[in-house]
C-alpha positions in Angstrom: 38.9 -9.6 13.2 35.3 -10.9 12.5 34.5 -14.6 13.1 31.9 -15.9 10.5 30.3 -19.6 11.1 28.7 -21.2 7.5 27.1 -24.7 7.2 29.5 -26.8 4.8 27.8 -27.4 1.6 29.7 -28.0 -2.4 29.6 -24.7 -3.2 32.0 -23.6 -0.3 34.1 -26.9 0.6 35.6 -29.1 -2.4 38.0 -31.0 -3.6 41.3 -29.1 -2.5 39.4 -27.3 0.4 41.9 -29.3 2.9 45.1 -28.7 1.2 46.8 -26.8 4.0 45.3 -28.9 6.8 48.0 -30.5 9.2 46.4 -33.6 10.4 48.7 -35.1 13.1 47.4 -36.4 16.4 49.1 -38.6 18.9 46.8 -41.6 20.6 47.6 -43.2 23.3 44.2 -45.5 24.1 41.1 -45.9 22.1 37.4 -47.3 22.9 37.4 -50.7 22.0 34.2 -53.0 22.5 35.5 -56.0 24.8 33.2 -58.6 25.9 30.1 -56.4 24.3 31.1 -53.7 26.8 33.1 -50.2 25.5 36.3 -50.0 27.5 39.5 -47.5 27.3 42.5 -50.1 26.3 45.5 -48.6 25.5 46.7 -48.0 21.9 49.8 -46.2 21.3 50.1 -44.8 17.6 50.5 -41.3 15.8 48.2 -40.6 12.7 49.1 -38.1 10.0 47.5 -37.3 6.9 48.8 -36.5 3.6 47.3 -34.5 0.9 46.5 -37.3 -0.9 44.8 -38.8 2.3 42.5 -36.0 2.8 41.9 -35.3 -0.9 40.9 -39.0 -1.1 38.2 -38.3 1.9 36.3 -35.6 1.0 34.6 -36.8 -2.3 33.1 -39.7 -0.2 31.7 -37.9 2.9 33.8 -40.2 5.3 34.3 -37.2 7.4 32.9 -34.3 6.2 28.3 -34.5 6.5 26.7 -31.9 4.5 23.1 -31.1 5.3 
């Protein structure tokens, strides 16, 4: 199987390109700035994203920086 690496740019990533992407991740703490300092505070929650959710991202570049 060959491996091929190409920049992201309109012409190969659009508007359904995440369609079969299972976005689930389970957090337990996140970075927090407390007292002007970043600290590691604990932050239990489970994020999952629908097809809607990541059809909704990709025409505004929240995640996804083409160059």
């Amino acid at each position: 199987m060959e491996i091929r690496y190409e920049k992201l740019n309109h012409g190969n990533f659009g508007g359904r390109s995440l369609d079969e992407f299972i976005r689930h991740q389970t957090i337990s703490e996140c970075w927090r700035k407390v007292d002007g300092e970043l600290k590691l505070v604990p932050n239990e929650f489970a994020e999952d994203w629908t097809v809607e959710k990541c059809r909704e991202i990709i025409p505004h570049g929240e995640f996804i920086y083409f160059q």
